[in-house]
Phi, psi and omega in degrees: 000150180278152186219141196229081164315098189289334160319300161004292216229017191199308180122222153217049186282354181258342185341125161058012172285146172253117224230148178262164162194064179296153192091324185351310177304342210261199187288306177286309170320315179301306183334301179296313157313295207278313165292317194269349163317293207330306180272048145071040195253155160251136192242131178220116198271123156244067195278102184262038184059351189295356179243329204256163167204142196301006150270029179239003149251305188312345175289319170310324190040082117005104174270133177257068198266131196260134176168154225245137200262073164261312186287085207307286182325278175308332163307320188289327207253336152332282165328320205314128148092030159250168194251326192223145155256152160238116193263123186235300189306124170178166163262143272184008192249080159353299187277326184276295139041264187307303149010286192210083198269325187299311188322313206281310181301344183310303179291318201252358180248332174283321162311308138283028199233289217292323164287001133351254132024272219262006175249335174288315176294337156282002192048031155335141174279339193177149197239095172267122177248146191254119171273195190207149167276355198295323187304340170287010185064226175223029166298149182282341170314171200167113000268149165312122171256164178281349166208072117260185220292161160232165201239049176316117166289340194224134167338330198274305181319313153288007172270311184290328195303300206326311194300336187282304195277011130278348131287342158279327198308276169342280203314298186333297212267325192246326155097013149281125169277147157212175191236146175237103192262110210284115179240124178280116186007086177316132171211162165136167181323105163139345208275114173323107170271030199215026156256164191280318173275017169298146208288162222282306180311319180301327200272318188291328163340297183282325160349268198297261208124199169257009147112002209247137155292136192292156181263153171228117193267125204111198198257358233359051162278337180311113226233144170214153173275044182324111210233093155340137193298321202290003162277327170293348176258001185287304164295343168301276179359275208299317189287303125015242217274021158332140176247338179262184214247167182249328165044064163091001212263135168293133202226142159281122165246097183206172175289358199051039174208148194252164174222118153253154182322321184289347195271297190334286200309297201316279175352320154312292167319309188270194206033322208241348206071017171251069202256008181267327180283116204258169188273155169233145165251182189200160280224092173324151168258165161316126184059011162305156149250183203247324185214141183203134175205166188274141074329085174286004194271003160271343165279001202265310168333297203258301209248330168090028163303102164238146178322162104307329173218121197276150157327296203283332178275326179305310183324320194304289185300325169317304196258020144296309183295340189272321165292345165308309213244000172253348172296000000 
């Protein structure tokens, strides 16, 4: 399995920190929940398990409370004597989004109000919140810089941008520092391929397989700044253990390289041994944008951010996990 020595790359800046991990259960929390075990951090999981589930943590060991950070007590009680949050929990789907736009804003923009809160009221030092590039819409512009304008296309999207001005808002007000970390499509090991909405490395995964040609919704010229996880737990760290103050500011976290879809499905297809299987298209959705990449150069600024795991080896390792555990 691939490994990215966090020691490495972080020290013992987490030793004996007492770190939140809302979400914790989930595909990018476990990641994290996994890194700051390494460094020797004590990590306590808030999970209300409906996206995450506790074998994706139990080899970590964890303090675990299964509960909805909807829920003021247990959240409050989740914080209590941490130094750092990491906010994860939220839903997480475009398309479903369009769907069930109250559901989303509850979780993801009211929810982040509530975790806030319950992190100001703990005397928490700093809240790293996981954003989205989704807030840049579909300008054509290329690469997504951090001040252009955004255009949320979809419920989630304008729920996590929500989520963004209340971190800023807070840093403003209350003199809790946080970060906002904008992420282009997160991929790698632990990522649900068995939702009607799983994110596109995942859904083709599981196609193929099973033996299906992967669907491409579109034309599949549609392009992503597709990001290994450990990079996104790489830039949590660093935002984390930040010596300056960050206050709320929106960070691009991606590889800076576009993939369309049409380069993706072969590749797959060929990783998996299926190279026989050509991609079917279907009918673009609703609130997709068409092309999307980093300008990285305010997280290499503000955070000292560089990839960590290059594309082509995340892939590798992805739909290694994905034959394991899907066969």
């Amino acid at each position: 399995m691939l490994q990215t020595d966090w020691r490495s790359l972080h020290g013992s800046a987490f030793a004996g920190a007492r770190c939140l991990v809302t979400g914790g259960a989930g595909f990018i929390g476990s990641h994290i929940v996994e890194a700051l075990t390494k460094l020797s951090a004590s990590v306590i999981v808030l999970d209300d398990l409906s996206g995450g589930a506790t074998p994706n943590i139990d080899p970590f060991k964890p303090e675990f409370v299964k509960g909805t950070i909807l829920d003021r007590d247990a959240l409050g009680a989740a914080t209590r004597g941490c130094k750092y949050v990491f906010h994860l929990a939220a839903l997480g789907s475009v398309p479903h989004s369009v769907e069930r736009p109250v559901e989303y804003h509850e979780a993801d923009a009211t929810g982040c109000v509530r975790v806030l809160e319950a992190a100001r009221h703990a005397g928490a030092k700093r809240v790293i919140y996981s954003a989205s590039s989704s807030c840049y819409g579909d300008s054509p512009e290329l690469p997504k810089r951090e001040t252009m304008a955004t255009s949320p296309r979809s419920p989630y999207a304008a729920a996590k941008l929500a989520g963004e001005a209340y971190m800023a808002a807070y840093a403003a007000s209350y003199g809790i520092d946080t970060a906002a970390l904008r992420y282009f499509n997160i991929f790698g090991p632990r990522q649900n391929a068995n939702s009607a909405y799983a994110a596109v490395i995942a859904a083709f995964a599981k196609a193929v397989i099973a033996g299906k040609p992967p669907t491409i919704f579109g034309d599949g010229t549609q392009s992503r700044d597709f990001t290994y996880v450990h990079n996104a737990v790489h830039a949590n760290l660093l935002a984390a253990r930040s010596d300056k103050p960050i206050r709320g500011e929106p960070i691009n976290v991606a590889c800076g390289v576009r993939i369309d879809l049409n380069t993706l499905a072969p590749a797959m297809c060929e990783l998996l041994g299926r190279p026989d299987l050509k991609p079917t298209y279907a009918p673009e959705r609703a609130g997709d944008v068409k092309h999307s990449q980093a300008d990285l150069s305010k997280a290499r600024d503000v955070l000292g951010y560089r990839p960590v795991v290059q594309f082509h080896d995340g892939l590798a390792e992805t739909v290694k996990w994905y034959r394991e555990v899907l066969k």
